[in-house]
TORTIDO-175377 format. One record per residue (C-alpha): residue in one letter; x, y, z. Coordinates in nm, 4 decimals, padded with zeros to 6 digits. Layout:
# TORTIDO-175377
<r code="a" X="X" Y="Y" Z="Z"/>
...
***
This chain:
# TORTIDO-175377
<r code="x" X="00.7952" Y="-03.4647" Z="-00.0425"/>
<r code="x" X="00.9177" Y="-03.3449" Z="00.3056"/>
<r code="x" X="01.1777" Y="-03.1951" Z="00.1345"/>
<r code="x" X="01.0145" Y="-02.9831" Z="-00.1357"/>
<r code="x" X="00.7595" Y="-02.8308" Z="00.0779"/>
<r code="x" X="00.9768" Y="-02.6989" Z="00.3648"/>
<r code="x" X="01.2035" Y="-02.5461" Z="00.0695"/>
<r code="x" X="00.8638" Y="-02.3916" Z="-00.0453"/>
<r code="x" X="00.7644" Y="-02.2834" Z="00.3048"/>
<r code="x" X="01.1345" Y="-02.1676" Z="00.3194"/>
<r code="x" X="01.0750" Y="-01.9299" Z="-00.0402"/>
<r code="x" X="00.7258" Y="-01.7900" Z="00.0911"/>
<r code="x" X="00.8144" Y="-01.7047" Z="00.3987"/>
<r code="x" X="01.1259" Y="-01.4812" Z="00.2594"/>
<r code="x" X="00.8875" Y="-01.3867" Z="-00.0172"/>
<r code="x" X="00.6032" Y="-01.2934" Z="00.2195"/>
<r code="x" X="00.8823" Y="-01.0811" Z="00.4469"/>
<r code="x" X="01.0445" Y="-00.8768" Z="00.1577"/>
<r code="x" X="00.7048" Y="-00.7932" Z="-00.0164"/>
<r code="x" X="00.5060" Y="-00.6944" Z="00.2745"/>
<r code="x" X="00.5814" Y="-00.3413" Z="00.2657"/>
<r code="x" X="00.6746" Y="-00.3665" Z="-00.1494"/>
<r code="x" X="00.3988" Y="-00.1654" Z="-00.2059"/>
<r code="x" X="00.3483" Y="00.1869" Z="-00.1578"/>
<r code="x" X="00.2462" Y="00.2842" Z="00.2046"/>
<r code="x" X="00.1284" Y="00.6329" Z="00.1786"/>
<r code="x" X="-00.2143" Y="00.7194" Z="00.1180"/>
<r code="x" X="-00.3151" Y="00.9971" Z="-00.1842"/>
<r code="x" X="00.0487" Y="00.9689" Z="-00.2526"/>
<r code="x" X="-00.0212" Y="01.2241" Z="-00.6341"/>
<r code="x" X="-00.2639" Y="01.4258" Z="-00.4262"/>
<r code="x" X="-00.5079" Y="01.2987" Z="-00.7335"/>
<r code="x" X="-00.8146" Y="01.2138" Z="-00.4354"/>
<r code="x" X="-01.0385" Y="01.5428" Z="-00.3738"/>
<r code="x" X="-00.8315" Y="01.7159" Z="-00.6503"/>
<r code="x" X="-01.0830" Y="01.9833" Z="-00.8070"/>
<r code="x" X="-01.1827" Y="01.9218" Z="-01.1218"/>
<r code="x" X="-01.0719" Y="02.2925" Z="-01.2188"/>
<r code="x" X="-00.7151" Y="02.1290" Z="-01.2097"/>
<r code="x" X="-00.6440" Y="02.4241" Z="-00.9191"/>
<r code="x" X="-00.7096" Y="02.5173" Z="-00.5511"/>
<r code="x" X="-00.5297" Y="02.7767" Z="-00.3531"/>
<r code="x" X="-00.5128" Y="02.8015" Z="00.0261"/>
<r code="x" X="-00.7199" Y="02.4237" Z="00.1020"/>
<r code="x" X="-00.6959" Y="02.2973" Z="00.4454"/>
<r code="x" X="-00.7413" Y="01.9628" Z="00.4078"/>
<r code="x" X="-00.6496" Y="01.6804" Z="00.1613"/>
<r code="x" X="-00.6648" Y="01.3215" Z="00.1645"/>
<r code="x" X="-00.5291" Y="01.1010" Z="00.3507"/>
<r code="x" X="-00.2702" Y="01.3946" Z="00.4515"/>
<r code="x" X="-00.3168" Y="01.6394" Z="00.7647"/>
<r code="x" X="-00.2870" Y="01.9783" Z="00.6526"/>
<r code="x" X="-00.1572" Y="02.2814" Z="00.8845"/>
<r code="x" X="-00.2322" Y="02.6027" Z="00.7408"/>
<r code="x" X="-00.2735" Y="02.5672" Z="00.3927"/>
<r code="x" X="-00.1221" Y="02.4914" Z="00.0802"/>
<r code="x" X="-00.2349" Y="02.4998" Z="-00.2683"/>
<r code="x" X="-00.3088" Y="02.2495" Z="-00.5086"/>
<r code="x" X="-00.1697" Y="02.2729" Z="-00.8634"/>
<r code="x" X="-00.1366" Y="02.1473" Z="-01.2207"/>
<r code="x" X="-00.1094" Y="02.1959" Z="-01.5643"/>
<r code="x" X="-00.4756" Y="02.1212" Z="-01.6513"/>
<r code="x" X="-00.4766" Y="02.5359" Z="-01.6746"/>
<r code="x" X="-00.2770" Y="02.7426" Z="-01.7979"/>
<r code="x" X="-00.1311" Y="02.9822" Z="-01.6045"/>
<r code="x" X="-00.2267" Y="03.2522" Z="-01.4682"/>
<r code="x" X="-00.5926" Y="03.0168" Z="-01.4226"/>
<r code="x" X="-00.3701" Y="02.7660" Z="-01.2707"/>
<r code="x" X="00.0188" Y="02.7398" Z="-01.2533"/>
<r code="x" X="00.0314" Y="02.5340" Z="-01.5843"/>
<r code="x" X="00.3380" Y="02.3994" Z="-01.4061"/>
<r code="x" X="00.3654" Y="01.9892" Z="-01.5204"/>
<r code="x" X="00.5121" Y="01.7460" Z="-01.2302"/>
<r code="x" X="00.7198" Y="01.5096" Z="-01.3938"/>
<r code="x" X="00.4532" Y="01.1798" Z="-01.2740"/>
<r code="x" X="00.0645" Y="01.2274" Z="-01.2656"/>
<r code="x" X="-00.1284" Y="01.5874" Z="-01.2979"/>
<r code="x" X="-00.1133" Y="01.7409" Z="-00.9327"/>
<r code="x" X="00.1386" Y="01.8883" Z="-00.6936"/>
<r code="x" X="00.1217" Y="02.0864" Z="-00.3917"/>
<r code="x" X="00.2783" Y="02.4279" Z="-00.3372"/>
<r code="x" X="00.3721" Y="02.4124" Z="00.0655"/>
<r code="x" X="00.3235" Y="02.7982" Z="00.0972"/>
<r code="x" X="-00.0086" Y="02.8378" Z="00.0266"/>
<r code="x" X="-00.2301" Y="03.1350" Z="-00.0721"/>
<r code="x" X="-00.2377" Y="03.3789" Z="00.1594"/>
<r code="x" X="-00.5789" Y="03.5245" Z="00.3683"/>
<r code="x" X="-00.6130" Y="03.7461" Z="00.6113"/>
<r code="x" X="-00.5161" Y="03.5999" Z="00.9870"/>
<r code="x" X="-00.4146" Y="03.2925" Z="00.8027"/>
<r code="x" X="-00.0315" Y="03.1524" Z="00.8436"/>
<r code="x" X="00.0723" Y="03.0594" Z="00.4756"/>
<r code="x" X="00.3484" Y="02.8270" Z="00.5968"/>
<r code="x" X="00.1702" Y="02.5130" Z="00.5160"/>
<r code="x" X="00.2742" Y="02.1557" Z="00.5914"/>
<r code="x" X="00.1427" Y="01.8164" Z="00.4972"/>
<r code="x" X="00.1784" Y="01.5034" Z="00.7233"/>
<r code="x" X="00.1007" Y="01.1530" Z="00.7360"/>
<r code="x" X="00.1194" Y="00.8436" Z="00.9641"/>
<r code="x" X="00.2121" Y="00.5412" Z="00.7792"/>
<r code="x" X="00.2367" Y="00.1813" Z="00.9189"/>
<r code="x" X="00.6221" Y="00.0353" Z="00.9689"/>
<r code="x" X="00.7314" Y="-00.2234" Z="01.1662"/>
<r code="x" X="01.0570" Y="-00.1912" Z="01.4213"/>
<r code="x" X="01.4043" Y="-00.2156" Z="01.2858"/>
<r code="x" X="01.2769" Y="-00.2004" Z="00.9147"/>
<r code="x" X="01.4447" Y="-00.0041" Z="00.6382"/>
<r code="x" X="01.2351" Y="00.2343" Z="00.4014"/>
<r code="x" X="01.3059" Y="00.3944" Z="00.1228"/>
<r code="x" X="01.1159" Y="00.7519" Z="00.0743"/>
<r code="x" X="01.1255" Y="00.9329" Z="-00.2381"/>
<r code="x" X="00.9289" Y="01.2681" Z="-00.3845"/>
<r code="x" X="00.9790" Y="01.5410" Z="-00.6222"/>
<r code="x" X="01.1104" Y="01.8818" Z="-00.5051"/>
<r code="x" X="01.0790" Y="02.1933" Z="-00.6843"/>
<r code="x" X="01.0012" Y="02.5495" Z="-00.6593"/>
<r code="x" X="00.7867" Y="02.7806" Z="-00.7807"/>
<r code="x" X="00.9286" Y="03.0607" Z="-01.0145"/>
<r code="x" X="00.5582" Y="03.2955" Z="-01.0431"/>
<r code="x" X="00.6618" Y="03.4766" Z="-00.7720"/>
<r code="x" X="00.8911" Y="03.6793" Z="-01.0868"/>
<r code="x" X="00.5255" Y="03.7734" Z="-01.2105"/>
<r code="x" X="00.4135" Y="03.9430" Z="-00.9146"/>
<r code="x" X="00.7124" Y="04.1410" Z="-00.8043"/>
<r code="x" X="00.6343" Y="04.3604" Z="-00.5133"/>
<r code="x" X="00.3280" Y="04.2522" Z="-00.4620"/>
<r code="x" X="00.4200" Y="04.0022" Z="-00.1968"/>
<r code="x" X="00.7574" Y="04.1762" Z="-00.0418"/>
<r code="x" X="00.8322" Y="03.7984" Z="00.1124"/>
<r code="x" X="00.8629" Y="03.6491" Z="-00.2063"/>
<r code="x" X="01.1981" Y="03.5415" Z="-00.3255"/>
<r code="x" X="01.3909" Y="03.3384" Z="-00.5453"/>
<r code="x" X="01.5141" Y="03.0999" Z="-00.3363"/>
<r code="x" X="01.2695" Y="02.8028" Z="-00.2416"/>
<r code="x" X="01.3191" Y="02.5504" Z="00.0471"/>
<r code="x" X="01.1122" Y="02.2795" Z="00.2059"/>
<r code="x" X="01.2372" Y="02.0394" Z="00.5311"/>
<r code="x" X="01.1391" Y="01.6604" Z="00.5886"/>
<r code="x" X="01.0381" Y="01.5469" Z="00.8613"/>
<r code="x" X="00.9670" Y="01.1811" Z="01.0450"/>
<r code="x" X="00.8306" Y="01.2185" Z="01.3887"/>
<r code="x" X="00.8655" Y="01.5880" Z="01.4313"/>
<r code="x" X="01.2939" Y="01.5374" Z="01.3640"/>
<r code="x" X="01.4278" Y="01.6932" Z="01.0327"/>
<r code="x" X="01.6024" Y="01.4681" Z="00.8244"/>
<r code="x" X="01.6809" Y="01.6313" Z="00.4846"/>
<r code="x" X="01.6254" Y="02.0403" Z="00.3667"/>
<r code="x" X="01.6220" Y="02.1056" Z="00.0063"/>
<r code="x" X="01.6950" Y="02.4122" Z="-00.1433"/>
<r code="x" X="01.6092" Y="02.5696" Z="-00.5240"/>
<r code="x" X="01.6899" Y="02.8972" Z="-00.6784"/>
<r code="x" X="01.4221" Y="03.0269" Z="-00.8951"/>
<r code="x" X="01.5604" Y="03.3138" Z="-01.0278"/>
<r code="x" X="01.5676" Y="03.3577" Z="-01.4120"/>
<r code="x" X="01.3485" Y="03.0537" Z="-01.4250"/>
<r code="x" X="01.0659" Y="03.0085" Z="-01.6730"/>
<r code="x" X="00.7431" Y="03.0545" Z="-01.4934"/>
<r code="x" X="00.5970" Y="02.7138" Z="-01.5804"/>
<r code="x" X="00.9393" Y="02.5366" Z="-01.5006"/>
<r code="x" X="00.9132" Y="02.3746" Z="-01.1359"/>
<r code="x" X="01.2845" Y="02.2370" Z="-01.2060"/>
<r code="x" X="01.1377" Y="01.9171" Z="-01.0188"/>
<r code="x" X="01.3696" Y="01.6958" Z="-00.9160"/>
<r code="x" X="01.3683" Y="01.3181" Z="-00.7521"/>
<r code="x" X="01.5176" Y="01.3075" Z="-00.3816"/>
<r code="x" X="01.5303" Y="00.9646" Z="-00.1806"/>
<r code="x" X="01.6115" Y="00.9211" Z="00.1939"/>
<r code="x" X="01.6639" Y="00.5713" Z="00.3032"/>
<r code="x" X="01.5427" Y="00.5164" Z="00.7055"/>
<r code="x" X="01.4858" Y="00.3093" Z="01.0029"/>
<r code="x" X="01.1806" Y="00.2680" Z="01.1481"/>
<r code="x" X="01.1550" Y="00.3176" Z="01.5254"/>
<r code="x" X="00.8142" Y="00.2356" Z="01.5858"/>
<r code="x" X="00.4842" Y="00.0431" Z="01.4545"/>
<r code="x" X="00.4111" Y="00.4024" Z="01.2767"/>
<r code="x" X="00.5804" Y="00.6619" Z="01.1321"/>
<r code="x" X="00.4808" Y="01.0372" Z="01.0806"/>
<r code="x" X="00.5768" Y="01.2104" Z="00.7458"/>
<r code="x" X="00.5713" Y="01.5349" Z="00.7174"/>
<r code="x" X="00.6781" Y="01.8105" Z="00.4514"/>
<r code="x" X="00.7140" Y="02.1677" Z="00.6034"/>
<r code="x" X="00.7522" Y="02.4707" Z="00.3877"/>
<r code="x" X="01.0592" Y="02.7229" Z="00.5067"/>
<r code="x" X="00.9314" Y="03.0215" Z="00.2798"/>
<r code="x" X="00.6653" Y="03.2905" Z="00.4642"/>
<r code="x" X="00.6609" Y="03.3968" Z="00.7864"/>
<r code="x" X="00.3015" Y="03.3586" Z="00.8487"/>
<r code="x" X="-00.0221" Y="03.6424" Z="00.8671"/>
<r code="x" X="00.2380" Y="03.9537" Z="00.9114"/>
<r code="x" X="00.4477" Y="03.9275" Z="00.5671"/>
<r code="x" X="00.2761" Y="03.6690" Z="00.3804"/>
<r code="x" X="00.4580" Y="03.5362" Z="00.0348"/>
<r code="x" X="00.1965" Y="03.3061" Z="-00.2194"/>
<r code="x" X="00.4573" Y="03.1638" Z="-00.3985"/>
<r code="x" X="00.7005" Y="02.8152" Z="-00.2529"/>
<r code="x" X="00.8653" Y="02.4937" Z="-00.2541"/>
<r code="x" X="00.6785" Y="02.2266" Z="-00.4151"/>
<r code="x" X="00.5904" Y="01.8585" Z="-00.3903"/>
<r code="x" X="00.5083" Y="01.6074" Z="-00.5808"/>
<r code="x" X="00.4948" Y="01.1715" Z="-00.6179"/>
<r code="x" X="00.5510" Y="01.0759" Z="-00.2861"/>
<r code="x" X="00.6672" Y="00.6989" Z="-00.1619"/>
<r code="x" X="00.7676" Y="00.5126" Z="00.0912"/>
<r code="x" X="00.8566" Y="00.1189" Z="00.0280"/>
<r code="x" X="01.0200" Y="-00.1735" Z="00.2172"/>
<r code="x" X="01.4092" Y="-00.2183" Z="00.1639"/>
<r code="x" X="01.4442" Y="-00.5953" Z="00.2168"/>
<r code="x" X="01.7055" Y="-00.6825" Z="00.4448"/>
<r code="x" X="02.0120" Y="-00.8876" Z="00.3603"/>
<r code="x" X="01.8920" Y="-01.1655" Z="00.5754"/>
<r code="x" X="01.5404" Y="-01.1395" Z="00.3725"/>
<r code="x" X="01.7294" Y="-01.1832" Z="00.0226"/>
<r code="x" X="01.9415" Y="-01.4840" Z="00.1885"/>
<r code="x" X="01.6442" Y="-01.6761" Z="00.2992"/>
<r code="x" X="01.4608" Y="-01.5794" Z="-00.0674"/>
<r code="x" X="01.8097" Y="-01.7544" Z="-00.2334"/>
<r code="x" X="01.7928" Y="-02.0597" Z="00.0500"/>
<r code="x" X="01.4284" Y="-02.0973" Z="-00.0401"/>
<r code="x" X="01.5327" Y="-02.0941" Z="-00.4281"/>
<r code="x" X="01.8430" Y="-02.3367" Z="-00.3600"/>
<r code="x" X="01.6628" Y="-02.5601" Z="-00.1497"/>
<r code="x" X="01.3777" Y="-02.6093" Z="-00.4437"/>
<r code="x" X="01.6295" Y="-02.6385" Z="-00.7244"/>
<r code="x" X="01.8415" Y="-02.9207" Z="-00.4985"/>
<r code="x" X="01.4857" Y="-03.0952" Z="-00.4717"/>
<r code="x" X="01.4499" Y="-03.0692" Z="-00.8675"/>
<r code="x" X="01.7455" Y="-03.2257" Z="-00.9263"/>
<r code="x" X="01.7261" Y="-03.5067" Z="-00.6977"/>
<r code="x" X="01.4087" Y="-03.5824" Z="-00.8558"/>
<r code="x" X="01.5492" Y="-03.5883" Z="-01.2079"/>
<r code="x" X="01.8317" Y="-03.8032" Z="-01.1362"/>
<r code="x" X="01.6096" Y="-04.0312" Z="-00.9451"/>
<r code="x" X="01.3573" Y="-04.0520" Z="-01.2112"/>
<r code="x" X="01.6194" Y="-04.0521" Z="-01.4748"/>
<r code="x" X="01.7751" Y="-04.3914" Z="-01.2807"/>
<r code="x" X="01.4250" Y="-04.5237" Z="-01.2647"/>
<r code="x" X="01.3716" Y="-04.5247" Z="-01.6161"/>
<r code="x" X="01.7305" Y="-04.6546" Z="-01.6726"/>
<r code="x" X="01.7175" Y="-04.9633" Z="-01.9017"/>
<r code="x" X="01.7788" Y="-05.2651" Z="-01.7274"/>
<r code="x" X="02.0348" Y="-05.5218" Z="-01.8882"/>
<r code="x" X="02.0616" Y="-05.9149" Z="-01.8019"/>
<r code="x" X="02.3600" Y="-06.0928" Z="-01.8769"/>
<r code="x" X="02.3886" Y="-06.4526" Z="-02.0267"/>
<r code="x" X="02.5827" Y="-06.6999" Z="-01.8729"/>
***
């Protein structure tokens, strides 16, 4: 009896370790929360469970374009483009960021949809910073850790060419700050409406190697028990033979 429930503690305790960050840690992660109902907002300033600095715009298919992109991100119905609308005195660089909790010397794996959008083709010389090329960095605690880069040109207008990026890291600290930074606009002088965009963001728990030994300890240690009760129950009902003399 010993026996069996230290092997269980054994199995919860790795199982308790390698799911405790199974789930996804970021907040809002499909932008779906405050969403308007129109499907589209440009320039907002805040969303969610995300800090916003300057703005971005809000986007879907729910319209078609030219009410809203009718761009479709390949999970869910929303997606941000990180150059928002631009205003006048307003900085149309926009970035999104978010604190999530980690614990120290734990490996994460993050993972999003990058795209760009190709409606700047549809408004040629109207905003002289447009382009075709679309880039966005990542950031954790104010470092950069991956840029990604899309051309746009020739590109169907409701194509985002989305694709899925990962970045496996280390967590430093009891948080970490995730941020997505547009590189396209240079802000209230030569403003450009149209960017990189974002969509489906995660972060999850890698479990360690120690983590998947103790899970297969915990799993040995319950099977040995198994077995030894078999055998000893098989030997207990064992039929018992008495020989004449």
């Amino acid at each position: 009896m010993v026996k069996t429930i230290a092997a269980a503690g054994v199995f919860a305790l790795a199982l308790t370790t390698s799911s405790a960050d199974a789930a996804n840690l970021v907040i809002n992660d499909n932008f779906a929360t405050g969403s308007p109902a129109s499907g589209c907002a440009p320039g907002i300033t805040s969303l969610p469970g995300w800090t916003v600095t300057n703005n971005v715009d809000i986007d879907s298919a729910v319209q078609p374009f030219p009410a809203c992109s009718g761009i479709s991100p390949p999970v869910g119905t929303y997606f941000l483009d990180l150059t928002g609308s631009y205003a006048p005195a307003e900085d149309d660089r926009g970035t999104v960021s978010q604190t999530i909790v980690t614990h120290v010397g734990a490996t994460y794996d993050l993972s999003f949809y990058f795209g760009g959008n190709p409606q700047w083709q549809a408004y040629l010389g109207v905003y002289p910073n447009d382009g075709a090329i679309k880039s966005m960095d990542v950031l954790l605690n104010g470092d950069v850790i991956g840029t990604y880069v899309v051309n746009t040109a020739g590109v169907p207008i409701t194509d985002g060419q989305f694709t899925l990026e990962n970045i496996d890291f280390t967590a430093t600290g009891s948080t970490t700050m995730l941020s997505f930074e547009s590189l396209n606009g240079v802000g209230v002088t030569s403003p450009s409406a149209f960017g990189p965009l974002l969509a489906d963001v995660s972060v999850v728990g890698v479990p360690e190697p120690g983590t998947l030994a103790l899970i297969g300890v915990g799993l040995a240690g319950l099977g040995f028990v198994r077995r030894r009760k078999v055998r000893v129950n098989a030997r207990a009902d064992a039929p018992r033979w008495r020989t004449r003399d």
